[in-house]
N, CA, C and O atoms as a MOPAC input file, in Angstrom:
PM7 MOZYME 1SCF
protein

 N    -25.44100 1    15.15500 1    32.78900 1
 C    -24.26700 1    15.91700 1    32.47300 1
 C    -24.44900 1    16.53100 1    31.08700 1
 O    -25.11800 1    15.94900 1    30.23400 1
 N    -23.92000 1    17.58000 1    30.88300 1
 C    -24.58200 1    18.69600 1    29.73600 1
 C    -23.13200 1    18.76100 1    29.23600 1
 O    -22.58700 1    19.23200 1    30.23500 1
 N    -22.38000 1    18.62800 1    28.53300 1
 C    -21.43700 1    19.50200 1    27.47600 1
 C    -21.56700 1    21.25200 1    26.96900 1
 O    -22.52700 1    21.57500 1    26.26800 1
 N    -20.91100 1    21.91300 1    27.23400 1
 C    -21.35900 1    23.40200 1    26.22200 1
 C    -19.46300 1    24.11000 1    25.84900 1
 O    -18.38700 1    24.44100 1    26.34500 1
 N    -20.01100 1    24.00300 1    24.99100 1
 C    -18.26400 1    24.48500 1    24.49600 1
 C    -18.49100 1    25.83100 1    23.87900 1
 O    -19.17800 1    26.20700 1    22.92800 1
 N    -17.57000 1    26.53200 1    24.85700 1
 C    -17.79300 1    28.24500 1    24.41000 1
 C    -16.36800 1    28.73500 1    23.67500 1
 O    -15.29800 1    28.37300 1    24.16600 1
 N    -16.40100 1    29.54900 1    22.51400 1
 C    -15.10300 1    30.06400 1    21.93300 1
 C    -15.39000 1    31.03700 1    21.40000 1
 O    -16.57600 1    31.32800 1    21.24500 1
 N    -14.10300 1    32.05200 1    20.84000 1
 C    -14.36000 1    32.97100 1    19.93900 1
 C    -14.11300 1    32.43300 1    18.46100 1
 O    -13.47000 1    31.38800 1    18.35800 1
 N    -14.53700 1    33.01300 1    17.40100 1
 C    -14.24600 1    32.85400 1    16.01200 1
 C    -13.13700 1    31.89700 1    15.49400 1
 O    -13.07400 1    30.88500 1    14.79600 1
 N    -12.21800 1    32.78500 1    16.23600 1
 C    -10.54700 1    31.63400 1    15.57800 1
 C    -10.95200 1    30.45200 1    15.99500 1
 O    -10.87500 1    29.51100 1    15.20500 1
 N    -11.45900 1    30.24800 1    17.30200 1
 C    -11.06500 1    28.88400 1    17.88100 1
 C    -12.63900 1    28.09900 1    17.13400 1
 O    -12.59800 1    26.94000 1    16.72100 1
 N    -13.45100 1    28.62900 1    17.09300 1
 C    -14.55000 1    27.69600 1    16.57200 1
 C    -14.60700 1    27.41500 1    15.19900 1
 O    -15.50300 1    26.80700 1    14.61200 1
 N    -13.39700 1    27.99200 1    14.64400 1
 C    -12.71300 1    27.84900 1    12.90200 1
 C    -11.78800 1    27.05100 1    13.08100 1
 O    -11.51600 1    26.36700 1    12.09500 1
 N    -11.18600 1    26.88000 1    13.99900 1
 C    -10.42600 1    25.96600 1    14.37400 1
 C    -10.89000 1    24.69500 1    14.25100 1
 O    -10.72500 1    23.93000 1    13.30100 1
 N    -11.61900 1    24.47000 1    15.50300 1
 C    -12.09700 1    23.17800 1    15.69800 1
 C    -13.03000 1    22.83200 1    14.53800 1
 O    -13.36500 1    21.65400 1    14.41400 1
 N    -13.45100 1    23.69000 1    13.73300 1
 C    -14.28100 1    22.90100 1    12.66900 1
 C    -13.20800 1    22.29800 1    11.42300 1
 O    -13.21900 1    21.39100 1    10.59000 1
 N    -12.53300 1    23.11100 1    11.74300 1
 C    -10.83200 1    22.47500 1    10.79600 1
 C    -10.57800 1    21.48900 1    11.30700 1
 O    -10.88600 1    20.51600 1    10.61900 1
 N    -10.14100 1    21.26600 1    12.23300 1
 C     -9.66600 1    20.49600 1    13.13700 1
 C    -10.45500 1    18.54500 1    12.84900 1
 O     -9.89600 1    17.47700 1    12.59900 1
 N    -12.15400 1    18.98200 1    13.08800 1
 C    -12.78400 1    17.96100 1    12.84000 1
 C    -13.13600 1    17.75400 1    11.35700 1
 O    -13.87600 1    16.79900 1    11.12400 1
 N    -12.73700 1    18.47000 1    10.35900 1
 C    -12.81100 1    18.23200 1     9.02800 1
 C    -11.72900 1    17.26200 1     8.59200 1
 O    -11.99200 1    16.20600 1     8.01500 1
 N    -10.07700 1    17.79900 1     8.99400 1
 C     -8.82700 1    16.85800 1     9.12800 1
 C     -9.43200 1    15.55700 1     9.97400 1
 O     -9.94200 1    14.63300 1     9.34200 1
 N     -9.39200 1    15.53600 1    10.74300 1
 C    -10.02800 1    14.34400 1    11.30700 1
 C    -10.98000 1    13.24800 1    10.43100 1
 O    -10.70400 1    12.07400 1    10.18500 1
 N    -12.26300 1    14.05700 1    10.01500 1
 C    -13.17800 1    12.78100 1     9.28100 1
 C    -11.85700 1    12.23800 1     7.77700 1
 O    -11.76200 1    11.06800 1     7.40700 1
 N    -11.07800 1    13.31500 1     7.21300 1
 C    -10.66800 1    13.42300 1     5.68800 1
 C     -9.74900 1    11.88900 1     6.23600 1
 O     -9.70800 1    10.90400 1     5.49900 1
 N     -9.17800 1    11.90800 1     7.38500 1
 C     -7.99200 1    11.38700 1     7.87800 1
 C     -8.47100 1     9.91100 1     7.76300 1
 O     -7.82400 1     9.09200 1     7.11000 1
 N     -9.75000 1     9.55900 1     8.48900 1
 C    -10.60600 1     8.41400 1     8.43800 1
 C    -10.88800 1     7.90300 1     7.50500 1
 O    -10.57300 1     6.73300 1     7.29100 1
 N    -11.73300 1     8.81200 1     6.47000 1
 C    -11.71700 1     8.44900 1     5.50200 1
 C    -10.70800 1     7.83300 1     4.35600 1
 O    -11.09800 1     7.06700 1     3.47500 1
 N     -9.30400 1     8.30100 1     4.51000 1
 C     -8.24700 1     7.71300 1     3.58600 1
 C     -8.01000 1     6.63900 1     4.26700 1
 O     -7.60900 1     5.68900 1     3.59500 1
 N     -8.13000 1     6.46900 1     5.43300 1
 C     -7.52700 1     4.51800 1     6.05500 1
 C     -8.75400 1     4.20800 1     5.59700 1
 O     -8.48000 1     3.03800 1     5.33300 1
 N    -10.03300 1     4.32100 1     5.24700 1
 C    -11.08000 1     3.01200 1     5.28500 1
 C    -10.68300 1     2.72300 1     3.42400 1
 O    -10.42600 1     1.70400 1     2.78200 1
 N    -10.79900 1     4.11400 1     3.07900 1
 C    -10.66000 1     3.68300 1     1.34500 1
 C     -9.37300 1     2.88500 1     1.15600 1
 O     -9.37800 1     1.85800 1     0.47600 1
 N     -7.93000 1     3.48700 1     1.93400 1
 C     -6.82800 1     2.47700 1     2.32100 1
 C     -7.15400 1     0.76800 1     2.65200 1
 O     -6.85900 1    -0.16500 1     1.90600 1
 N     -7.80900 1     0.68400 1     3.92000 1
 C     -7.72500 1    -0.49800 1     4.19900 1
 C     -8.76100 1    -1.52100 1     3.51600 1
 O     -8.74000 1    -2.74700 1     3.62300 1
 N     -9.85800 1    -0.57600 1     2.64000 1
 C    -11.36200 1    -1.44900 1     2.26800 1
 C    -11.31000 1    -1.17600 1     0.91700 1
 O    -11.24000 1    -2.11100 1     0.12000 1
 N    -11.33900 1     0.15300 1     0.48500 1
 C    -11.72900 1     0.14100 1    -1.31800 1
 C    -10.72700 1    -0.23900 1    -1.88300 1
 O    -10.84400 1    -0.83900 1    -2.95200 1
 N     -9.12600 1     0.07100 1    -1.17500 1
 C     -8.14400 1    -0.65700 1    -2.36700 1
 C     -7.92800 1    -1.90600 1    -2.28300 1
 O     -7.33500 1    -2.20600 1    -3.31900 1
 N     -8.07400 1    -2.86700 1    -1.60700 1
 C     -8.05600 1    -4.18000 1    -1.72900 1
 C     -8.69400 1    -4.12000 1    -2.16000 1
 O     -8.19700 1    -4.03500 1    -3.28300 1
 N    -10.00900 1    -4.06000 1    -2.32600 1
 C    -11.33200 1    -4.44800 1    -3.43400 1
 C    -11.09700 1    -4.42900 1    -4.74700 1
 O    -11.48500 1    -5.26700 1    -5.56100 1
 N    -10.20200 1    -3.08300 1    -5.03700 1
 C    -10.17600 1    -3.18700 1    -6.38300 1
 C     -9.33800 1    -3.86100 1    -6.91400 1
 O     -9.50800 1    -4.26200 1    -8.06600 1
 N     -8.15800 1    -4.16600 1    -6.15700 1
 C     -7.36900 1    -4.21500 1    -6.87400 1
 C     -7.25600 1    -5.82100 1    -6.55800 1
 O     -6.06300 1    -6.09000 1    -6.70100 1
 N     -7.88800 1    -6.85900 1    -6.23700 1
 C     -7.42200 1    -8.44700 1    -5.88300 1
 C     -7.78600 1    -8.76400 1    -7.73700 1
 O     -8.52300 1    -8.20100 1    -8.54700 1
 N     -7.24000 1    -9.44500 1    -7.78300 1
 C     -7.11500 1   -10.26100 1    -8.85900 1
 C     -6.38400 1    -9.42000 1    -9.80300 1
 O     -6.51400 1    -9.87400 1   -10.94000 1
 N     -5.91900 1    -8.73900 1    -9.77700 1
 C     -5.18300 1    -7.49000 1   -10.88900 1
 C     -3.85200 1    -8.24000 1   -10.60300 1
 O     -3.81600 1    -9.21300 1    -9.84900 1
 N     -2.35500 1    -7.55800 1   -11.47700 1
 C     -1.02400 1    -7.94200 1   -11.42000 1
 C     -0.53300 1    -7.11600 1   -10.32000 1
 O      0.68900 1    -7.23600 1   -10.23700 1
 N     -1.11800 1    -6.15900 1    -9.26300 1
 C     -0.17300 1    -5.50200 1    -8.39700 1
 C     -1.23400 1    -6.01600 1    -6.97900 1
 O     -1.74300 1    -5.18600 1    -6.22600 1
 N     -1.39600 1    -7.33800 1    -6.84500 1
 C     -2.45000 1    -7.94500 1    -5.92100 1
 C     -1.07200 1    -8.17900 1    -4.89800 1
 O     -1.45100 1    -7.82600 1    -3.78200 1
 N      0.30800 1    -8.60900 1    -4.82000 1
 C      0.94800 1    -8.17100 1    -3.99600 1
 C      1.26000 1    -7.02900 1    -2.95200 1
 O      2.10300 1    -6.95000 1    -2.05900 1
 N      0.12800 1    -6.04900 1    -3.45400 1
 C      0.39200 1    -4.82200 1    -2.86000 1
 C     -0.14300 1    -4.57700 1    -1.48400 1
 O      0.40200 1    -4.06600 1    -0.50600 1
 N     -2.04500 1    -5.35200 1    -1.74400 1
 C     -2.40300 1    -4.90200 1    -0.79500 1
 C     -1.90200 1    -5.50400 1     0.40900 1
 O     -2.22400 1    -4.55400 1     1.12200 1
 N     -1.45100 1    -6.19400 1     1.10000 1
 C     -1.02900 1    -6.35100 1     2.20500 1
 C     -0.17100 1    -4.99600 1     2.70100 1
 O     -0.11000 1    -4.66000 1     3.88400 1
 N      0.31800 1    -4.45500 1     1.88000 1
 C      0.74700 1    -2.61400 1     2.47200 1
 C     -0.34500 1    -1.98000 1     2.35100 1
 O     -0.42500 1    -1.29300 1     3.37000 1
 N     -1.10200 1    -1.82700 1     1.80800 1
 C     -2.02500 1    -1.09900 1     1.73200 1
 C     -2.97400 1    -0.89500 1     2.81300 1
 O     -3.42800 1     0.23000 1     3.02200 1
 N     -3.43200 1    -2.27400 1     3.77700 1
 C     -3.83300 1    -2.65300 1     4.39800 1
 C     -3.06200 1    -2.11700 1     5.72700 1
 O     -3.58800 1    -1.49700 1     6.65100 1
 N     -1.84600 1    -2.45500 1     5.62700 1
 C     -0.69800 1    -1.94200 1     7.15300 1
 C     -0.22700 1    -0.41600 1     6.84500 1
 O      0.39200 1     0.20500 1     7.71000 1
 N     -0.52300 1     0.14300 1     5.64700 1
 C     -0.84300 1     2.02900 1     5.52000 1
 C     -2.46200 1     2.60100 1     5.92400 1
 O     -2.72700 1     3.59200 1     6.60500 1
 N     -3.07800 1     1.98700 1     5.50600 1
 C     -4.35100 1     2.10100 1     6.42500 1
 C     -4.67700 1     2.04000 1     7.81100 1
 O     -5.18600 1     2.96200 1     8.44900 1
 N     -4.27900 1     0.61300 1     8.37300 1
 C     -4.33900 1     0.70200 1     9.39200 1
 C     -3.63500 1     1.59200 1    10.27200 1
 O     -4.18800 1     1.76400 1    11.35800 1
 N     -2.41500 1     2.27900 1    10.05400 1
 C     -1.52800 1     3.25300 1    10.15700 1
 C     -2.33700 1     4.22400 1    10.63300 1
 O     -2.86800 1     4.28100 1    11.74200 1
 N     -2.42200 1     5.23300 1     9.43600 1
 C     -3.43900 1     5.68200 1     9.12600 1
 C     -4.82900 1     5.97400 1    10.31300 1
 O     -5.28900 1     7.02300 1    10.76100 1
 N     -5.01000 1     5.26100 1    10.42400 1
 C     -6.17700 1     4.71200 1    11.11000 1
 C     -5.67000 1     5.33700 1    12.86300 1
 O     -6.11900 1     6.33700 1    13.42400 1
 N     -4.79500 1     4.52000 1    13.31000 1
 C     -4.49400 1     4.64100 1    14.52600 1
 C     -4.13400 1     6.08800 1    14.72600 1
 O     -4.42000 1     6.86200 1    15.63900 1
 N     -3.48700 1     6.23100 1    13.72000 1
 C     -3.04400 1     8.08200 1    13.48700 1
 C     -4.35100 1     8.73700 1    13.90900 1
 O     -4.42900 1     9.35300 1    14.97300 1
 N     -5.13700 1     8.63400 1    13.27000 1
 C     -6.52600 1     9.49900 1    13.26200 1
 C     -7.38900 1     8.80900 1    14.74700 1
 O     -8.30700 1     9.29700 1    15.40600 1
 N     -7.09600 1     8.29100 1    14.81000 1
 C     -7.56900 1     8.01100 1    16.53200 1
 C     -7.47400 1     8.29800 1    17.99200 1
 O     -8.16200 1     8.32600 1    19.01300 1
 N     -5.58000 1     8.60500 1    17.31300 1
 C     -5.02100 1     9.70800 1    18.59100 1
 C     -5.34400 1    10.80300 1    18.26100 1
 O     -5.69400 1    11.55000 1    19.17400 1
 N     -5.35800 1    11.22000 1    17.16500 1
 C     -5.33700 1    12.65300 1    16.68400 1
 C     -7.23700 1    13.03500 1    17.01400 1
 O     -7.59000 1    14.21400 1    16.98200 1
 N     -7.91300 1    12.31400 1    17.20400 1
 C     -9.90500 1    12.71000 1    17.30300 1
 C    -10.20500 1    13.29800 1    18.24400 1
 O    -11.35100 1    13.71600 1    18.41300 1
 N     -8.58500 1    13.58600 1    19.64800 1
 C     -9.17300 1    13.62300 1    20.79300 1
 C     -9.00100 1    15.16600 1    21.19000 1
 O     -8.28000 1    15.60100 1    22.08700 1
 N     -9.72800 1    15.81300 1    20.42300 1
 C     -9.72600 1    17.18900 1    20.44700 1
 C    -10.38200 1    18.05300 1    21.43600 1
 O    -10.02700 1    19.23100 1    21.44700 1
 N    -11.26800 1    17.67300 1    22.25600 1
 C    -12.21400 1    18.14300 1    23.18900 1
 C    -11.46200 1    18.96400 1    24.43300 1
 O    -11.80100 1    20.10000 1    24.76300 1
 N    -10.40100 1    18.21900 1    25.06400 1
 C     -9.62500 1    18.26000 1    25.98300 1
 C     -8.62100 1    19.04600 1    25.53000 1
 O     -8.02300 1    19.66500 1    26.41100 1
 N     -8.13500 1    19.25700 1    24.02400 1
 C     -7.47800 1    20.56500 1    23.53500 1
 C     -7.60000 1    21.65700 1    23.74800 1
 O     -6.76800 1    22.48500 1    24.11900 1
 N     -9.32800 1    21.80800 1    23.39000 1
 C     -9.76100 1    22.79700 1    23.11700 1
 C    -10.02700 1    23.27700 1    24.25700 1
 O     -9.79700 1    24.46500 1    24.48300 1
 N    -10.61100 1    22.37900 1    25.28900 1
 C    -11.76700 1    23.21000 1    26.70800 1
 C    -10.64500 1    23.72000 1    27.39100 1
 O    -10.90100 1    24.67900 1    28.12000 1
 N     -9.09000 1    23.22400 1    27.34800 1
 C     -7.80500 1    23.72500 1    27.67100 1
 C     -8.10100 1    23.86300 1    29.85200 1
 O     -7.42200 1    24.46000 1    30.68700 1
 N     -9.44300 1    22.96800 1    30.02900 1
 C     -9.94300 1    22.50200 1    31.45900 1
 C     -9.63800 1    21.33800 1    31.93700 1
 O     -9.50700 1    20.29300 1    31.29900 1
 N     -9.47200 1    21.57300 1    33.53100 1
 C     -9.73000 1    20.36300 1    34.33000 1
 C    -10.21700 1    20.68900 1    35.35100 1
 O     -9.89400 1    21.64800 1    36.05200 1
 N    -11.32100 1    19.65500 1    35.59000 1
 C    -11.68800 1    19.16000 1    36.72000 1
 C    -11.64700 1    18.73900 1    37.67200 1
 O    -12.44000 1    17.79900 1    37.72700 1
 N    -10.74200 1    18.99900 1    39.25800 1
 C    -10.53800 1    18.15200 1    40.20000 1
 C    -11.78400 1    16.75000 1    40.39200 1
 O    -12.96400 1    16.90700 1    40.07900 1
 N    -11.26300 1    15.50700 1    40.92000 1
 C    -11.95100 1    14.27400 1    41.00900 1
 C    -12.92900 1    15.08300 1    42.09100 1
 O    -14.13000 1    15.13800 1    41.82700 1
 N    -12.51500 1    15.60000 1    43.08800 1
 C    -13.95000 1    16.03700 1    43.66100 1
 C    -14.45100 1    17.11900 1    43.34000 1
 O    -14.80600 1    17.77800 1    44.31700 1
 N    -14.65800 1    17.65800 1    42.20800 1
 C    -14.91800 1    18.59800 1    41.72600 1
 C    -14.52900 1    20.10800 1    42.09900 1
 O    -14.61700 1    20.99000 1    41.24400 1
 N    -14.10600 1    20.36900 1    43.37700 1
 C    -13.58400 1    21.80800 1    43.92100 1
 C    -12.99700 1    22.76600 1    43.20500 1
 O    -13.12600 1    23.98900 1    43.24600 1
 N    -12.09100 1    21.81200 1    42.29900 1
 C    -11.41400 1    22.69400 1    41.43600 1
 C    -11.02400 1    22.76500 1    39.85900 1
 O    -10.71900 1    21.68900 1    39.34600 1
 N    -11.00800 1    23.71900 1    39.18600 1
 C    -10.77900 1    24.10500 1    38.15200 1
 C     -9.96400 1    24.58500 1    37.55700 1
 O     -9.86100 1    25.80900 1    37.46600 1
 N     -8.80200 1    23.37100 1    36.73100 1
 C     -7.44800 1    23.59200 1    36.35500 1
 C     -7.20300 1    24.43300 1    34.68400 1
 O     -7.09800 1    23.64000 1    33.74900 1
 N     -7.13200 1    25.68400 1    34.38700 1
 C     -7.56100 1    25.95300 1    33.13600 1
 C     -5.55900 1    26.06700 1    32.31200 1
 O     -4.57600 1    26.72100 1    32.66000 1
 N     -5.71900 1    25.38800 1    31.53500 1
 C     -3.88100 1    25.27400 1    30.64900 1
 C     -4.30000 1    25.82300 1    29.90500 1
 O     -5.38900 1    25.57400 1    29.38700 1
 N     -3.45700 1    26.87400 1    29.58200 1
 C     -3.23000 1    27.83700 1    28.19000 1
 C     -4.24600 1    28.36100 1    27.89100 1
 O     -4.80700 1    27.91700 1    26.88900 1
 N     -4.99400 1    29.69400 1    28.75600 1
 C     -6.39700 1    30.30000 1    28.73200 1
 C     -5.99600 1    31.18400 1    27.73600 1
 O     -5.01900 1    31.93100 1    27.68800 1
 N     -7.09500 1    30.94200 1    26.77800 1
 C     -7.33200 1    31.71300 1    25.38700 1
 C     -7.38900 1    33.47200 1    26.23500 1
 O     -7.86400 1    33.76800 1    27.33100 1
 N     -6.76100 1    34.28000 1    25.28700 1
 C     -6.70500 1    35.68400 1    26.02400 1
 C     -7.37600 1    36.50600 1    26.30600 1
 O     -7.18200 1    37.49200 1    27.01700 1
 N     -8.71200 1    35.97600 1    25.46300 1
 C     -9.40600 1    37.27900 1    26.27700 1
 C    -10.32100 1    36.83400 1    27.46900 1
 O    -11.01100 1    37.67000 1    28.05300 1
 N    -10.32000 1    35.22100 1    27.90400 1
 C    -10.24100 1    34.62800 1    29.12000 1
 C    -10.03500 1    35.31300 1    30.23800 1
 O    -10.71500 1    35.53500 1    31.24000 1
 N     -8.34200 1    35.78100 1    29.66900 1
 C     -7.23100 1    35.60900 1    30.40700 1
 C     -7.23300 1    37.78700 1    30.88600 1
 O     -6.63400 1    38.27600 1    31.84300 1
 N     -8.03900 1    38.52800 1    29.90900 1
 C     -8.55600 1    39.74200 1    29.81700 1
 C     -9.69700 1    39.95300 1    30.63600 1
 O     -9.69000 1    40.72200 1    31.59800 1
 N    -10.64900 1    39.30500 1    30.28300 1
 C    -11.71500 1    39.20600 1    31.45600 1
 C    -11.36300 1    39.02200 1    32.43900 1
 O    -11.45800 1    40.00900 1    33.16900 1
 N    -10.87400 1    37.98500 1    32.97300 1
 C    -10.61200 1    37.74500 1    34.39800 1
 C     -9.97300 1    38.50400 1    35.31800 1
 O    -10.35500 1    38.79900 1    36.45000 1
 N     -8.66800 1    38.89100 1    34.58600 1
 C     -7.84000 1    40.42000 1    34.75600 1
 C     -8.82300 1    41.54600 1    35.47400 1
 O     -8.70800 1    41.94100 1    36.63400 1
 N     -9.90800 1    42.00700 1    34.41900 1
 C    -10.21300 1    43.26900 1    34.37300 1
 C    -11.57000 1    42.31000 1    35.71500 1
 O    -11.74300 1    43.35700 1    36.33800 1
 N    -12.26700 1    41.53600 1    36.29500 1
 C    -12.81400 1    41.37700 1    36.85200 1
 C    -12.36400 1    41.80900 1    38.57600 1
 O    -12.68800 1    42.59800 1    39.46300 1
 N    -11.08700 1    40.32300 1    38.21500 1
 C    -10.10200 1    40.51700 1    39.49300 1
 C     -9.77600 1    42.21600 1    40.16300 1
 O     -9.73200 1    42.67300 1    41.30500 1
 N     -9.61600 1    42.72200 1    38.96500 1
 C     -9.51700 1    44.21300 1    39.55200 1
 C    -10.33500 1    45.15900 1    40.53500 1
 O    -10.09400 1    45.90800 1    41.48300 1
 N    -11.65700 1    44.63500 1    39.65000 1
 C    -12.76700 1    45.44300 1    39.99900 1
 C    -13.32500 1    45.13500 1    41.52700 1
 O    -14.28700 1    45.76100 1    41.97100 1

């Protein structure tokens, strides 16, 4: 099975946005849930991290629902026996091509 993800400009500026928010998102729960406890145990605000820890993990789960961008974007489905091809919210000039095909 091969993957190939085809777009125009906006949308492949998109999704590189898209997966930039994503890693930035990850990255603040691990420094959340890992570098600030580190620094901060034995200090006077060592009460803290236990939030810090349940804002991270937050955090975290946030960016986990939010990773699942693939199925956004291909805006496809697949019937289980493959026959058919369900396309939601076809980008327009998709939706232009097909038009001007159907015609012809």
């Amino acid at each position: 099975m091969s993957l190939t993800v085809h777009g125009c400009d906006d949308c492949s500026r998109w999704l590189r946005l898209h997966r930039l928010r994503s890693l930035l998102r990850f990255a603040l729960s691990f420094v959340m849930m890992i570098g600030s406890p580190v620094v901060l145990m034995g200090t006077v605000v060592e009460p803290a991290v236990p939030f810090l820890m349940f804002g991270g993990l937050s955090v975290l789960c946030y960016s986990a629902a939010k990773a699942s961008w693939l199925e956004r974007f291909a805006r496809a489905i697949v019937s289980v026996d493959g026959k058919y091809l369900t396309i939601r919210d076809p980008h327009p000039d998709y939706v232009a091509a097909v038009g001007s095909a159907s015609r012809s």
